[in-house]
C-alpha positions in Angstrom: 125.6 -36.0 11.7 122.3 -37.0 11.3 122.0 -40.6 9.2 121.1 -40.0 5.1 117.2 -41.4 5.4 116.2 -42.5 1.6 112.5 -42.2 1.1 111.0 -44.1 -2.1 108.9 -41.9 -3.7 106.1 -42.8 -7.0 105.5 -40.1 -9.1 103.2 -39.7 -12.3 106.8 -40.1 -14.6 108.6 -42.8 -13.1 110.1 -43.5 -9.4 112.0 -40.6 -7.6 114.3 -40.7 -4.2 113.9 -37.7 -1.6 115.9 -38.4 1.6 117.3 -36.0 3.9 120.6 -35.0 5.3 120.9 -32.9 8.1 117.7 -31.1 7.8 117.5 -30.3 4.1 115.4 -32.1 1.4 117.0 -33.4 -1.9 115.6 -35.0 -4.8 117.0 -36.5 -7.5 116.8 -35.0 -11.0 115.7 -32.2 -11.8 116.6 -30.6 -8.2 113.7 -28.5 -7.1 114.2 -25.7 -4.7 114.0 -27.2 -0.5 110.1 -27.0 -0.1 108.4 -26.0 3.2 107.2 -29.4 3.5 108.7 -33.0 1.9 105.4 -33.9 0.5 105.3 -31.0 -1.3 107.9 -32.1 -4.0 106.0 -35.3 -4.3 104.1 -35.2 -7.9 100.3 -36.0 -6.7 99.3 -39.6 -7.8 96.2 -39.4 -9.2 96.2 -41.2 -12.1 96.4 -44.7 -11.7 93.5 -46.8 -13.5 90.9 -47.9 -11.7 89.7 -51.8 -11.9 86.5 -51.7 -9.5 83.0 -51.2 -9.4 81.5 -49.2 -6.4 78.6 -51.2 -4.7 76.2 -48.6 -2.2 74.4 -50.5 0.1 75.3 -53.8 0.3 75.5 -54.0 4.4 72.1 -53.7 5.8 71.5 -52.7 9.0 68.0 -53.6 11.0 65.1 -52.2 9.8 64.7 -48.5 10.7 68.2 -47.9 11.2 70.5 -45.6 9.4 74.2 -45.6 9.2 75.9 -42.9 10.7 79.4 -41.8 10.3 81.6 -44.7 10.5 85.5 -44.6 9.6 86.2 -48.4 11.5 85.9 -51.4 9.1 87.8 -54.8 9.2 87.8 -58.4 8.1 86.8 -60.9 10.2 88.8 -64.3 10.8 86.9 -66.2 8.2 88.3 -64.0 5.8 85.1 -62.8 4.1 82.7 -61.1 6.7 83.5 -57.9 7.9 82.5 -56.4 11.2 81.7 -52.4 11.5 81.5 -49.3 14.3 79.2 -46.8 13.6 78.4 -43.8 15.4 74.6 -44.5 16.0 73.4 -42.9 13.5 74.7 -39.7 13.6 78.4 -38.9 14.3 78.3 -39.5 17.9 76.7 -41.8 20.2 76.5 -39.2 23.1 74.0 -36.4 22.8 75.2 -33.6 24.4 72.6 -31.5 24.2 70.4 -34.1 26.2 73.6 -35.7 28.1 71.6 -39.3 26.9 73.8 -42.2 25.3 71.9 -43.3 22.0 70.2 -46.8 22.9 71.4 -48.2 19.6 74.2 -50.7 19.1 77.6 -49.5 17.3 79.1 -53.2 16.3 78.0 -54.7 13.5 79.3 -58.0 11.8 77.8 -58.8 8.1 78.4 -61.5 6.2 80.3 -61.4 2.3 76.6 -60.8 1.4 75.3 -57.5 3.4 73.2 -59.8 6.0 73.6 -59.0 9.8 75.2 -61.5 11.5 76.1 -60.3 15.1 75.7 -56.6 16.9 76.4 -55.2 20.4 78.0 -51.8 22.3 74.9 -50.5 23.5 76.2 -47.3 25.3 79.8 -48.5 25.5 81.1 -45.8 23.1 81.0 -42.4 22.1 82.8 -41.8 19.1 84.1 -45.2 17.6 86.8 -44.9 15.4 88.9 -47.6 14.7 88.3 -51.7 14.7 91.0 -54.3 14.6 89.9 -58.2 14.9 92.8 -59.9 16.2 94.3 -63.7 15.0 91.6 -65.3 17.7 89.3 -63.7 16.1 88.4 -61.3 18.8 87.6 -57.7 17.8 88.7 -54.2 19.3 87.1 -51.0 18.9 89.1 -47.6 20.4 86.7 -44.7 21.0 88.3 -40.9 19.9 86.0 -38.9 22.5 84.0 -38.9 25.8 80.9 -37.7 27.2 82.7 -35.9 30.3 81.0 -32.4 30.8 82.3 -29.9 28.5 81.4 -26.3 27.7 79.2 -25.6 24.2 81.5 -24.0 21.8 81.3 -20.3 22.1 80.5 -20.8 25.8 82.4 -18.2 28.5 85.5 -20.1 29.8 83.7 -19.7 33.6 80.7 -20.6 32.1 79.5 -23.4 34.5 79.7 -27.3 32.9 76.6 -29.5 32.8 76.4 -32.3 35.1 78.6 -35.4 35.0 77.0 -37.9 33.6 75.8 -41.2 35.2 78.2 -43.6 33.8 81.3 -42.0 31.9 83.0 -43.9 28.4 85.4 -42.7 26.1 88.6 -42.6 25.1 89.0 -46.4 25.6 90.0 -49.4 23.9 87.5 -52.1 24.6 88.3 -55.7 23.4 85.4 -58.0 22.3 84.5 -61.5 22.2 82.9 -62.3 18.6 79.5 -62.6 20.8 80.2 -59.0 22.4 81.6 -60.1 26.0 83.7 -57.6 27.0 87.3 -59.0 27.4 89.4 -56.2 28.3 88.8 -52.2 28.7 92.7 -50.8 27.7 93.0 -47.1 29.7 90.0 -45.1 32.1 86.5 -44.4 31.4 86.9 -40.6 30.3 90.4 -40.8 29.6 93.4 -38.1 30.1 91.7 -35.0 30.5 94.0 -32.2 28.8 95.9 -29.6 30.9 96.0 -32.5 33.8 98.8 -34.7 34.4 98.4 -37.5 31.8 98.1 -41.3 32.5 101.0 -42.5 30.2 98.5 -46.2 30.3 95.6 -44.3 29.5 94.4 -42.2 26.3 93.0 -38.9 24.6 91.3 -39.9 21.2 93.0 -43.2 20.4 92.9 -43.6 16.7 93.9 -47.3 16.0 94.8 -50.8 17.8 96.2 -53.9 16.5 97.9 -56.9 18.0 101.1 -58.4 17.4 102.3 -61.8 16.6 102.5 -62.6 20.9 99.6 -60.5 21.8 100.7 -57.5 22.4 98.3 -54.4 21.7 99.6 -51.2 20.1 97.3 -48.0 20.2 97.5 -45.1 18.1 97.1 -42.1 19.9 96.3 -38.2 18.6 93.9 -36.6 16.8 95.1 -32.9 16.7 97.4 -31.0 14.5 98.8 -28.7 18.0 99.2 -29.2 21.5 97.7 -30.7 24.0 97.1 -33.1 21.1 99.5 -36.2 22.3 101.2 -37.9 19.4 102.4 -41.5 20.4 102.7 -45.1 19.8 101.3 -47.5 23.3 102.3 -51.0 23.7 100.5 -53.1 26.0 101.6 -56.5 27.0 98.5 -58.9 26.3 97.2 -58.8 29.7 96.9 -55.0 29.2 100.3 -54.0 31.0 101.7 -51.2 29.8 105.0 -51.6 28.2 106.5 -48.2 26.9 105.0 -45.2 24.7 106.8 -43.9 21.8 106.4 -40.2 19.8 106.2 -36.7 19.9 103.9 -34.5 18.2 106.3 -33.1 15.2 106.7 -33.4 11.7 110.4 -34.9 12.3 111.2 -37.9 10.4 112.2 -39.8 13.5 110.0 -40.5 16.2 107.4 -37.5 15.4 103.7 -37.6 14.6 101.0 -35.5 13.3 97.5 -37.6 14.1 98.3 -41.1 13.9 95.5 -42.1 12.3 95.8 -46.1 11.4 98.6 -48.9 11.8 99.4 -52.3 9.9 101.7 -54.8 9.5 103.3 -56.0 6.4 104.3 -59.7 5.8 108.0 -58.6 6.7 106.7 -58.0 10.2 106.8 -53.7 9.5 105.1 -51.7 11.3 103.2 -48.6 8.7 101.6 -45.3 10.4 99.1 -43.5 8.7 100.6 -40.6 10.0 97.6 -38.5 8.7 98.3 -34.1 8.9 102.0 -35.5 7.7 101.1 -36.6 4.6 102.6 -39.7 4.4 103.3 -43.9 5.7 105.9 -43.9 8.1 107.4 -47.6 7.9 108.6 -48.5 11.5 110.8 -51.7 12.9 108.2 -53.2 15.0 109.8 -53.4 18.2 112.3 -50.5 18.0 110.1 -47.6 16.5 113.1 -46.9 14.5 111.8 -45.3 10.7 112.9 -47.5 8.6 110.9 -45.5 5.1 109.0 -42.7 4.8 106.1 -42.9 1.8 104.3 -40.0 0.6 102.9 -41.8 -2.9 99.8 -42.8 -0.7 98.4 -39.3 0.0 96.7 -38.5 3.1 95.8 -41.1 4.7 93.1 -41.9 7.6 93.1 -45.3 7.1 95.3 -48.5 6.0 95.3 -51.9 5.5 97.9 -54.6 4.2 96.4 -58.1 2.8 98.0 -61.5 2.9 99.6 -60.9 -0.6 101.1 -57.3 0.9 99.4 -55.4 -0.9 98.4 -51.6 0.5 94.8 -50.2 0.2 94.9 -46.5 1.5 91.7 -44.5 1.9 92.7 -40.7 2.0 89.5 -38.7 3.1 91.2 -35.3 3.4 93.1 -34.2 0.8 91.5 -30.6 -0.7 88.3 -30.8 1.6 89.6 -30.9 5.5 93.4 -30.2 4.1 93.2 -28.1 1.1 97.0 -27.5 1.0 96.8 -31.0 0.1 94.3 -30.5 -3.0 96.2 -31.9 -6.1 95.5 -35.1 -4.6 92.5 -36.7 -5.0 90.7 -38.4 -2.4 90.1 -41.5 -2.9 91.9 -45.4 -1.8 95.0 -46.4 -3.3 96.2 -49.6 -3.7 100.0 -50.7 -4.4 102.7 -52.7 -3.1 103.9 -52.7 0.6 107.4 -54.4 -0.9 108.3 -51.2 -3.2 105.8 -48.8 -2.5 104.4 -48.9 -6.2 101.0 -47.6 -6.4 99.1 -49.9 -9.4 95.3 -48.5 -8.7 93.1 -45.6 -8.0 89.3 -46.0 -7.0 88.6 -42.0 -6.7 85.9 -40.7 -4.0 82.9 -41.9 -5.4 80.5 -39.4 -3.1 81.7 -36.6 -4.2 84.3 -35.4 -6.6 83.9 -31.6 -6.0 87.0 -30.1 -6.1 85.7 -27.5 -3.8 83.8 -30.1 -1.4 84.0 -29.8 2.4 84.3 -31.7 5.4 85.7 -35.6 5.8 84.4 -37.5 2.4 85.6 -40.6 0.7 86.7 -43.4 2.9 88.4 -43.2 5.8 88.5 -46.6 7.0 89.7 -49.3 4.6 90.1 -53.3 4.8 90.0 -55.9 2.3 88.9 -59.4 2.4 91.0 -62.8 1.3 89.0 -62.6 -2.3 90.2 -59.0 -3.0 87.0 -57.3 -1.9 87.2 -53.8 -0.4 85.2 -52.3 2.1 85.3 -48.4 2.4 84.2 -46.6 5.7 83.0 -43.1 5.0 82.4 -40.4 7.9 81.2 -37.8 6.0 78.6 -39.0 3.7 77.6 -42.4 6.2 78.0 -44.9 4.2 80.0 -48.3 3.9 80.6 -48.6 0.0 81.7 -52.3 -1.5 84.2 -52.2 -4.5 84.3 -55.2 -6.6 86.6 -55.8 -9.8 85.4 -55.6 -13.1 
């Protein structure tokens, strides 16, 4: 018989345990019917105060550039700077249309005041999407598409491809010096193509990376809701051997994914999945994979971070505009405790608070530097806002 699995849930009124036994969903009182999903008996949380200011446009790119849609943020080793991938002004870097890279870098590091310190990845990336800078201070950057040849949507399915392009990228995690030397290209240019035998060292839309304690790299793979969407954790040793894969596309509560969109670490050495079209954290033993907690208190979330003090900033960018099943939650970041999973504040999407709003808003990147400033990525509206505390 399947193992009881209790899953610490915050509510508006007070903290209430949902687990599951052999398939069936229980909550403590009052006992609501078995719901067709488990987040669905979760009370949204949308009410917790919120203690920041939103800052637009404190990172400034170089004169005449825009920001495009950008969803990879983190903080660099000092603690204060953060370093940035945008999509080249747009929301790709690989025009399709004219089968030309964009000639514009897509790394950016900025100092705790805005000003450009470093940028480099001309043409190294189509579709950056998430940014990790490791304990050397090195940064990675995965990239969730490619610019192989690929019919226009509505095209005939024998409708001939454009040409291969002169240099392939894409779905590729590429590891960076702080002055943008290339250190180490995890999987092939181009990727696993779907509907051909897949690569199990190599990737289709990579989500996230981050490194262990020893060095090891861990990639978040899967970006779809149904197959050929892959669903899976990859370890690499530090080298970039491939160690062992882990996950299934599912909705299971052991060793099942739906878009594993962003990983962390807490201090305890727990590994947390923003498993995104789940609606919820899963909270994995770092070496086995084993689920150790499930958290749906967070939302929908495409992007997480854990500070030095443990504490869990979540940027959902989905919930009632991409997922409207998932509309009594706000979008927004939400920020609580990686110890019991209490959620303490709310900064609400400050681009747009339609309820009826469309499309990926809000942040969907987060990180947070060593003095408790946060850094939202947005994809939707292009922007990288700044919160401060009143």
């Amino acid at each position: 018989m399947e193992r009881v699995r209790r899953v610490g849930l915050l509510v508006a009124v007070g903290l209430v345990t949902v687990g599951a036994l052999g398939g069936g969903f229980y909550a403590q009182a009052p006992a609501p019917a078995a719901p067709a999903a488990p987040w669905m008996a979760v009370t949204p949380v949308n009410d917790a105060p919120n203690p920041y200011n939103t800052i637009e446009g404190s990172a400034k790119l170089p004169e005449g550039r825009t920001w495009g849609s950008t969803s990879a943020v983190d903080i660099d080793k000092d603690g204060r700077s953060i370093w940035v991938a945008e999509r080249c002004a747009a929301n790709s870097c690989w025009d399709r249309a004219k089968s030309e890279m964009a000639p514009l870098n897509t790394v950016f590091k900025f100092d705790s005041s805005g000003k450009m310190l470093a940028s480099f990845g001309q043409g190294m990336f189509v579709f950056p999407h998430g940014i990790h800078v490791d304990r050397d201070g090195n940064i990675w950057v995965t990239d969730g598409q490619s610019n192989l040849p690929a019919r226009a949507p509505g095209s005939a399915a024998d409708a001939p491809l454009p040409a291969m392009p002169a240099k392939v990228v894409g779905h590729q995690v590429i590891k960076f010096s702080p002055e943008g030397k290339v250190l180490l290209a995890l999987g092939k240019p181009g990727g696993n193509v779907p509907g051909q035998p897949a690569d199990p060292a190599s990737f289709y839309q990579p989500n996230d990376v981050i490194t262990y304690p020893n060095g090891d790299i861990l990639v978040a793979e899967g970006h779809g809701n149904a197959a050929p969407s892959p669903a899976r954790l990859i370890r690499f040793d530090r080298t970039g051997k491939f160690l062992r894969e882990f996950g299934k596309l599912g909705s299971g509560l052991e060793g099942e994914f739906m878009q594993p969109h962003g990983l962390a670490f807490d201090a305890k050495g727990r590994l947390f999945v923003a498993d995104r079209a789940n609606n919820r954290i899963q909270i994995l033993d770092a070496e086995t994979f084993k689920t150790l907690d499930t958290w749906y208190q967070f939302s929908r979330l495409s992007g997480i971070f854990i500070d030095k003090n443990d504490m869990i900033y979540g940027a959902d960018s989905e919930s009632g505009s991409v997922n409207p099943a998932h509309g009594k939650w706000l979008r927004g970041i939400r920020i609580g405790s990686a110890k019991d999973g209490k959620v303490t504040a709310f900064i609400p999407d400050p681009s747009n608070t339609d309820a009826t709003a469309k499309g990926t808003l809000a942040a969907e990147g987060v990180a947070a530097d060593k003095d408790g400033v946060i850094y939202g990525a947005e994809v939707g509206p292009r922007k990288l806002q700044r919160y401060l505390k009143k």
